[in-house]
VOROLO-851955 format. One record per atom (N, C-alpha, C): x, y, z. Coordinates in steps of 0.05 Angstrom, whole numbers, padded with zeros to 5 digits, always signed. Example, Ala and Ser with C-alpha at 12.3 -4.5 7.8 and 13.67 -1.06 7.14 Angstrom:
# VOROLO-851955
+00264-00114+00156/+00246-00090+00156/+00264-00066+00156/+00257-00045+00142/+00273-00021+00143/+00258+00001+00157/
***
This chain:
# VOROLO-851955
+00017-00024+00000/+00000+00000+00000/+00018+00025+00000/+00015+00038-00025/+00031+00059-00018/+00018+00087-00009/+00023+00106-00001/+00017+00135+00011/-00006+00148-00009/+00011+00144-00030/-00002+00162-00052/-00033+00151-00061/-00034+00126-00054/-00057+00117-00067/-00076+00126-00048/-00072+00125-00021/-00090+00129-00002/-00095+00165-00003/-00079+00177-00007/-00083+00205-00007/-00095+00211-00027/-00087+00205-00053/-00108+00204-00086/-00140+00200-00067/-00137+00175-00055/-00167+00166-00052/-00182+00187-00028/-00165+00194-00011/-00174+00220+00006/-00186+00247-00002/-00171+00249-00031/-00174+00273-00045/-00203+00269-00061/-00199+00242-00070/-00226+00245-00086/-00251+00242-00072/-00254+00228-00050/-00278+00232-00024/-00280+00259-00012/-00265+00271-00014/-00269+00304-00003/-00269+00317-00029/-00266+00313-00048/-00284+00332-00085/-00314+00322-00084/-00315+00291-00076/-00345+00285-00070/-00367+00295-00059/-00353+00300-00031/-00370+00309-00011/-00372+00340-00012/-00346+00358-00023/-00357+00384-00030/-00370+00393-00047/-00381+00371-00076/-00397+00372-00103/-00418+00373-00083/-00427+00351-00069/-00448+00350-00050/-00459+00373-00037/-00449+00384-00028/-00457+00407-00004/-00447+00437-00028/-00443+00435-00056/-00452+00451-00068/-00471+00455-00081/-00473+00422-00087/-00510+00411-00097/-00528+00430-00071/-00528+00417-00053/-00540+00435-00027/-00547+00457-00029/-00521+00468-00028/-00527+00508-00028/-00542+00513-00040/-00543+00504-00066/-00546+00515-00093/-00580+00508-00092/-00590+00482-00080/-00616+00482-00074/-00626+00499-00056/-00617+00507-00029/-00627+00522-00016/-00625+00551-00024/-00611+00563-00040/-00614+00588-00057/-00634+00587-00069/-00639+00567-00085/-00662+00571-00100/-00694+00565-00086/-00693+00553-00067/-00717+00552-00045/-00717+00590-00037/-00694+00593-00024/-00696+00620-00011/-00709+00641-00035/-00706+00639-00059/-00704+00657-00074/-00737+00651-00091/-00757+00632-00086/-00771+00627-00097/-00794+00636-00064/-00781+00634-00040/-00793+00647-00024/-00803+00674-00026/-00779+00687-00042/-00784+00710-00034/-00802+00716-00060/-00805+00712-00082/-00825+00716-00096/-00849+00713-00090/-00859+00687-00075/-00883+00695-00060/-00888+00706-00038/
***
């Protein structure tokens, strides 16, 4: 097992989980913003 593979694989679970919680934002903007229209 070398270092690098495990850090590669660290890197790509934390690009995951921040796509995630920009998916997120990006829904709750558009909730907030459809609030305020009505």
């Amino acid at each position: 097992m070398q270092p690098f593979f495990s850090l590669e694989q660290y890197l790509l679970g934390y690009m995951v989980i921040a796509s995630y919680i920009l998916i997120f934002c990006s829904c709750i903007s558009c909730l907030y913003s459809f609030r305020r229209t009505y």
